[in-house]
Short mmCIF file of the C-alpha atoms (twelve columns), coordinates in Angstrom:
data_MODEL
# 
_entry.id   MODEL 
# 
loop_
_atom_site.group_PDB 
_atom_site.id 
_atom_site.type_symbol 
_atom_site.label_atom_id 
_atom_site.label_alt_id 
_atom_site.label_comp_id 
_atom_site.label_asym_id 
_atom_site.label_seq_id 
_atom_site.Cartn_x 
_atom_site.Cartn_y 
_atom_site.Cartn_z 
_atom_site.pdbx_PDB_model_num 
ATOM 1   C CA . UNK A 1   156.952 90.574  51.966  1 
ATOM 2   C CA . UNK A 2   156.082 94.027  53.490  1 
ATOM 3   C CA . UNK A 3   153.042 93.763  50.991  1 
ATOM 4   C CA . UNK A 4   151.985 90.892  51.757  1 
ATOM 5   C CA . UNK A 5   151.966 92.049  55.698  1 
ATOM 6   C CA . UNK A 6   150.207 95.122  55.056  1 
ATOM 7   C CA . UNK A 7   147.617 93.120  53.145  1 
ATOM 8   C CA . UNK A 8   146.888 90.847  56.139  1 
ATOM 9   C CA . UNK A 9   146.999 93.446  58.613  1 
ATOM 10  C CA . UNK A 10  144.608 95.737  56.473  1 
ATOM 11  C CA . UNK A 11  142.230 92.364  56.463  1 
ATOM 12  C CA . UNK A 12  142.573 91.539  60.221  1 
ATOM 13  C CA . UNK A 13  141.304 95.523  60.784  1 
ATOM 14  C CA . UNK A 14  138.645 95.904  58.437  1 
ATOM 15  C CA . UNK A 15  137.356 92.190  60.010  1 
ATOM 16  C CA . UNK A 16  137.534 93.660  63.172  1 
ATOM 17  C CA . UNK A 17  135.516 96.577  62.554  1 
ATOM 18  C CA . UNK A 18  132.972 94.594  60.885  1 
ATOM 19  C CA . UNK A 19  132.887 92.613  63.678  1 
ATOM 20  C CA . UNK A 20  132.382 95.933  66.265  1 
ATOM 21  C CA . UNK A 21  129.974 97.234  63.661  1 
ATOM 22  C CA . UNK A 22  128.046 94.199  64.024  1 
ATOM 23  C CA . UNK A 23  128.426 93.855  67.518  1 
ATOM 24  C CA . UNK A 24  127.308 97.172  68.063  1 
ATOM 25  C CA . UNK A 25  124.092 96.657  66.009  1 
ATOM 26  C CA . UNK A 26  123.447 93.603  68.235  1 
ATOM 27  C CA . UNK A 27  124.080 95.816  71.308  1 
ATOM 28  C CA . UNK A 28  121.202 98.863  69.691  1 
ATOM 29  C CA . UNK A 29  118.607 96.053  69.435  1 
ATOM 30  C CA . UNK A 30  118.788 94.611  72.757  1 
ATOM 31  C CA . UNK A 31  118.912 98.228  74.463  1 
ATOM 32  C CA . UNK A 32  116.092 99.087  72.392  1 
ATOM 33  C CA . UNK A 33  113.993 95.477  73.300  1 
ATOM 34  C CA . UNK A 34  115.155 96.694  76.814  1 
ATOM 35  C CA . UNK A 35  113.985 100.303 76.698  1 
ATOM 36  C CA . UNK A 36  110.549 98.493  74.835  1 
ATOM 37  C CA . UNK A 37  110.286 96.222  77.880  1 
ATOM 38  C CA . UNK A 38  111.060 99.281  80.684  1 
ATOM 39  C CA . UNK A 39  108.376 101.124 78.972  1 
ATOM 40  C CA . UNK A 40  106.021 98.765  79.116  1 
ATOM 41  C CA . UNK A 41  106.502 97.746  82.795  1 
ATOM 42  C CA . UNK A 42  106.706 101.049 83.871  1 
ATOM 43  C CA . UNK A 43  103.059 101.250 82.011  1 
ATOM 44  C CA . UNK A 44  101.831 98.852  84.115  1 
ATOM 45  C CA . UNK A 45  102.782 100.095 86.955  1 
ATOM 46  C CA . UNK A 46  101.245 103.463 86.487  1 
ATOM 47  C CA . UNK A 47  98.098  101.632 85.437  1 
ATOM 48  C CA . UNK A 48  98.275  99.860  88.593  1 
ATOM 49  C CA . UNK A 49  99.152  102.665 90.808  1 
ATOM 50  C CA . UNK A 50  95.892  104.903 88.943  1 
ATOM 51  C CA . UNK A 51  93.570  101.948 89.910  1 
ATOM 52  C CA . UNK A 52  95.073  101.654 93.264  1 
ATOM 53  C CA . UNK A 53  94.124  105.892 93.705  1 
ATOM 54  C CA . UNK A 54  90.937  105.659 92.032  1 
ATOM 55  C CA . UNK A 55  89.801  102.653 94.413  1 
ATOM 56  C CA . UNK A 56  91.314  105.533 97.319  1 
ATOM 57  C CA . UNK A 57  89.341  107.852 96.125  1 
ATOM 58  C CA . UNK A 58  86.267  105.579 95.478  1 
ATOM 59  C CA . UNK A 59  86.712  104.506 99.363  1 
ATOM 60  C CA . UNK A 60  87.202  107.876 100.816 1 
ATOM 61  C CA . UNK A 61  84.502  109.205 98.772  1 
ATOM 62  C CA . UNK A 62  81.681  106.131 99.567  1 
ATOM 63  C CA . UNK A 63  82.850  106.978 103.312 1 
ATOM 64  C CA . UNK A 64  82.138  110.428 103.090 1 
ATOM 65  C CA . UNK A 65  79.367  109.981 101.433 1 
ATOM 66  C CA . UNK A 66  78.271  107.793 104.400 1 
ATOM 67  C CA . UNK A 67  79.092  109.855 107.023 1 
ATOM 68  C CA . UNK A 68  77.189  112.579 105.659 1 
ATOM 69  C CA . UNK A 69  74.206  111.122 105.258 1 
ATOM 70  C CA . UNK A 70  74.206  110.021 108.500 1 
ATOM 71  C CA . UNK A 71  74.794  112.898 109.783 1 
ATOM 72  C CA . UNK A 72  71.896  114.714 107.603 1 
ATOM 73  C CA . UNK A 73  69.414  111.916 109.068 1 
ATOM 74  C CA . UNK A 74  70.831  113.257 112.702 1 
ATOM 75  C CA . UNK A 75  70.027  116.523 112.270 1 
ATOM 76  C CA . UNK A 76  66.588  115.614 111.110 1 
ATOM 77  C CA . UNK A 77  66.423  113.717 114.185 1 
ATOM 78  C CA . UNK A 78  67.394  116.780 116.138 1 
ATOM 79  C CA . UNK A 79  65.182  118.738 114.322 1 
ATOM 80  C CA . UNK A 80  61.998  116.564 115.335 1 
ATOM 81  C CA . UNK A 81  63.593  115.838 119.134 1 
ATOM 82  C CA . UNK A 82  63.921  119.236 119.846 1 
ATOM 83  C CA . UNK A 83  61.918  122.101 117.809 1 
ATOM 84  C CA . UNK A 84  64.051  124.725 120.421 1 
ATOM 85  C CA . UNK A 85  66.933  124.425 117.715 1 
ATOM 86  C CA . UNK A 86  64.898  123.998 114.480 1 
ATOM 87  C CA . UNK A 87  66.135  127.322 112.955 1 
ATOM 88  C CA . UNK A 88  69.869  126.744 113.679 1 
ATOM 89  C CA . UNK A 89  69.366  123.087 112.516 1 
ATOM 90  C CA . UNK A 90  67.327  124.274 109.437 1 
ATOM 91  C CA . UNK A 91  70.130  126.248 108.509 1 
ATOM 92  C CA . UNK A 92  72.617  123.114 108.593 1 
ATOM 93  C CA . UNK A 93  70.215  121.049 106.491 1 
ATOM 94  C CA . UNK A 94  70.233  123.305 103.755 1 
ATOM 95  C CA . UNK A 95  74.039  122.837 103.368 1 
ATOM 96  C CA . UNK A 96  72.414  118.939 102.608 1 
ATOM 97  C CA . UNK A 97  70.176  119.165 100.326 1 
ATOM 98  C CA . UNK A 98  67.715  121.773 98.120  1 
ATOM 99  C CA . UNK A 99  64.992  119.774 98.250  1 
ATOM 100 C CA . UNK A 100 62.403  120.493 101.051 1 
ATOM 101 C CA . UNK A 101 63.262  119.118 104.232 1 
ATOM 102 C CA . UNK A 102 59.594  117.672 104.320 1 
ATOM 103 C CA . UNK A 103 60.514  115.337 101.993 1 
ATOM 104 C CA . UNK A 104 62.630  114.102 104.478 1 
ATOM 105 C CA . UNK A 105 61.260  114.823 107.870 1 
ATOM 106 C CA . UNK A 106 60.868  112.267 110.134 1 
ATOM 107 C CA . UNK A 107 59.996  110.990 114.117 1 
ATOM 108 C CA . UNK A 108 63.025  108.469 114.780 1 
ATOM 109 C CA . UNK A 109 66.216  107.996 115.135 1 
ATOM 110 C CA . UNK A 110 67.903  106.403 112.320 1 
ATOM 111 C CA . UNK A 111 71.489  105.164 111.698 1 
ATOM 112 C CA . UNK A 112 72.298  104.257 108.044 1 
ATOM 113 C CA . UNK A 113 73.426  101.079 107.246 1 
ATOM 114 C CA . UNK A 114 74.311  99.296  103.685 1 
ATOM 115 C CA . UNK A 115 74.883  101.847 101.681 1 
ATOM 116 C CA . UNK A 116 75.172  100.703 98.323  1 
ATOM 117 C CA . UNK A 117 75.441  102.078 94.544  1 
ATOM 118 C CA . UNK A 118 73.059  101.564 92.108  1 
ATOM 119 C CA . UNK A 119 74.182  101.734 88.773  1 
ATOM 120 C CA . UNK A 120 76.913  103.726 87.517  1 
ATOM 121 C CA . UNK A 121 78.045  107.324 88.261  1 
ATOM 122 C CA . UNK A 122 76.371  110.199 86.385  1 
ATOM 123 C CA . UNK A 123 79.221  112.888 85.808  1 
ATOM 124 C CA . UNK A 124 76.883  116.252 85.065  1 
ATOM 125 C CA . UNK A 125 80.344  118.058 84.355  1 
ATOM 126 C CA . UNK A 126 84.104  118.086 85.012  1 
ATOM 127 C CA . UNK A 127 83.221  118.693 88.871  1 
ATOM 128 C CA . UNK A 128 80.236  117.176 89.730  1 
ATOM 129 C CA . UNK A 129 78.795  113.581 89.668  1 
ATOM 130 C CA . UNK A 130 75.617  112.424 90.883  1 
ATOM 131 C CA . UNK A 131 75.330  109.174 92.431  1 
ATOM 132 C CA . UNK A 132 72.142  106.890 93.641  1 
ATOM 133 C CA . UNK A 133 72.179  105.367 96.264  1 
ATOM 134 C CA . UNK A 134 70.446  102.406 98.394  1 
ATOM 135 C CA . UNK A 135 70.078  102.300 102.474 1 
ATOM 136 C CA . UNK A 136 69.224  100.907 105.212 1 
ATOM 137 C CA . UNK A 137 67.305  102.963 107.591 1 
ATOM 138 C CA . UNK A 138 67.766  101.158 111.158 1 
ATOM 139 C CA . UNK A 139 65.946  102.659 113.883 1 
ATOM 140 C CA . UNK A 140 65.020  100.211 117.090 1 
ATOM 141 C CA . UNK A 141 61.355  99.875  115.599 1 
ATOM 142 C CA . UNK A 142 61.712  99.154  112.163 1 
ATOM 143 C CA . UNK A 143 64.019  99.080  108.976 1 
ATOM 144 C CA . UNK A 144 63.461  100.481 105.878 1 
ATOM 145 C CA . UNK A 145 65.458  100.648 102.822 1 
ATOM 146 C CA . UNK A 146 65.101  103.498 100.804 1 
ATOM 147 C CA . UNK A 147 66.711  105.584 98.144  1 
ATOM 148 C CA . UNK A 148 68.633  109.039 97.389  1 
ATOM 149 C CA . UNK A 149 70.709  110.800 94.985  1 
ATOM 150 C CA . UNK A 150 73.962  111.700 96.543  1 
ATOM 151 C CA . UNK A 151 75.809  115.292 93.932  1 
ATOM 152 C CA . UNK A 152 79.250  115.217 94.217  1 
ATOM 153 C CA . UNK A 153 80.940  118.381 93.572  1 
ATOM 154 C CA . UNK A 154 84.919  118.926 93.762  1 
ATOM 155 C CA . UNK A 155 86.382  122.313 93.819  1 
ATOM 156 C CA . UNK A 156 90.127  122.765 93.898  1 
ATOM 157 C CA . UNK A 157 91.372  125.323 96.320  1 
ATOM 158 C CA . UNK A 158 94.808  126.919 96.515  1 
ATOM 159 C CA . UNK A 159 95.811  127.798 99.317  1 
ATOM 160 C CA . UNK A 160 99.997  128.744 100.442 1 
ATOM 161 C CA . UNK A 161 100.718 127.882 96.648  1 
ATOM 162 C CA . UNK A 162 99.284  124.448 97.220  1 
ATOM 163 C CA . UNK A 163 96.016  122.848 96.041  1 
ATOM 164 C CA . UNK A 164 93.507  120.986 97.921  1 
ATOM 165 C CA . UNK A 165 90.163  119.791 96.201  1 
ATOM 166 C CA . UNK A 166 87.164  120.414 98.449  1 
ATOM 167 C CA . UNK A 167 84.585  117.746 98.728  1 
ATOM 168 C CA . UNK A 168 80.601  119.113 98.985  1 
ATOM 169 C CA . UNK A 169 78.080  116.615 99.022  1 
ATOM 170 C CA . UNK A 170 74.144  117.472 98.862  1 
ATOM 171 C CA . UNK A 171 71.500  114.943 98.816  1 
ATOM 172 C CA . UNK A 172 67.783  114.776 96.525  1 
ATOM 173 C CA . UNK A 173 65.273  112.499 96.180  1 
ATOM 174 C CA . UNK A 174 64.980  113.592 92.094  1 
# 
């Protein structure tokens, strides 16, 4: 009779841990489809957060890009309004561009309006990208829509152990 007991109680324990062995098996798959399915969500979300900071970037950098060509068309302005200041100006415009400033010179007052991209961006190396561009110049006479080459360059500067990227934009009519 103790035999017998034994026998049945050696049964009931090696059923047991075939069942936990099982069980556990059962338990590694579904952590693993639920590590598979974190991973991929959390994928996503990165994908969605680097299209959310490239759009930032493509916004703060199409109204940069705006604000300096307005203000390069200003200066020119200034530059024509009053001669007095043309060598102080002339020194501001060449932060804007290489090109002559003939190229560019005109009698009115302009304020840019619809800027717009034409094709895609041109990236000459890791730091700078050339973009063309189409506007609106508005002055209280006329409006004429014309073209330009905005160069992009980045530079990263470090400054107190952190790192800031500098944005310089120059303009050309190549």
């Amino acid at each position: 009779m103790n035999l017998k007991l034994k026998h049945i109680t050696l049964f009931i324990v090696s059923i047991l841990f075939a069942g936990c062995a099982m069980e556990n098996k059962k338990a590694k798959n579904e952590s693993y489809d639920v590590f598979a399915t974190e991973e991929a969500e959390a994928s996503e979300e990165v994908e969605a957060l680097e299209e959310v900071a490239a759009d930032a970037e493509y916004e703060f950098s199409n109204q940069l890009v705006n604000q300096k060509l307005q203000d390069f068309y200003d200066l020119l302005a200034l530059q024509s309004e009053h001669p007095e200041f043309n060598s102080e100006v002339s020194k501001q415009l060449k932060n804007f561009t290489n090109d002559s400033i003939n190229k560019y010179k005109t009698d009115d007052f302009f304020i840019i309006k619809n800027i717009k991209q034409i094709g895609d961006v041109v990236f000459v190396n890791d730091s700078v990208q050339k973009i063309k561009l189409s506007y609106d110049k508005v002055s209280d006479k006329t409006k004429i829509t014309d073209t330009i080459n905005a160069i992009i360059t980045k530079k990263q500067i470090k400054v107190d152990n952190e790192t800031f990227i500098s944005n310089k934009i120059q303009f050309s009519k190549n």
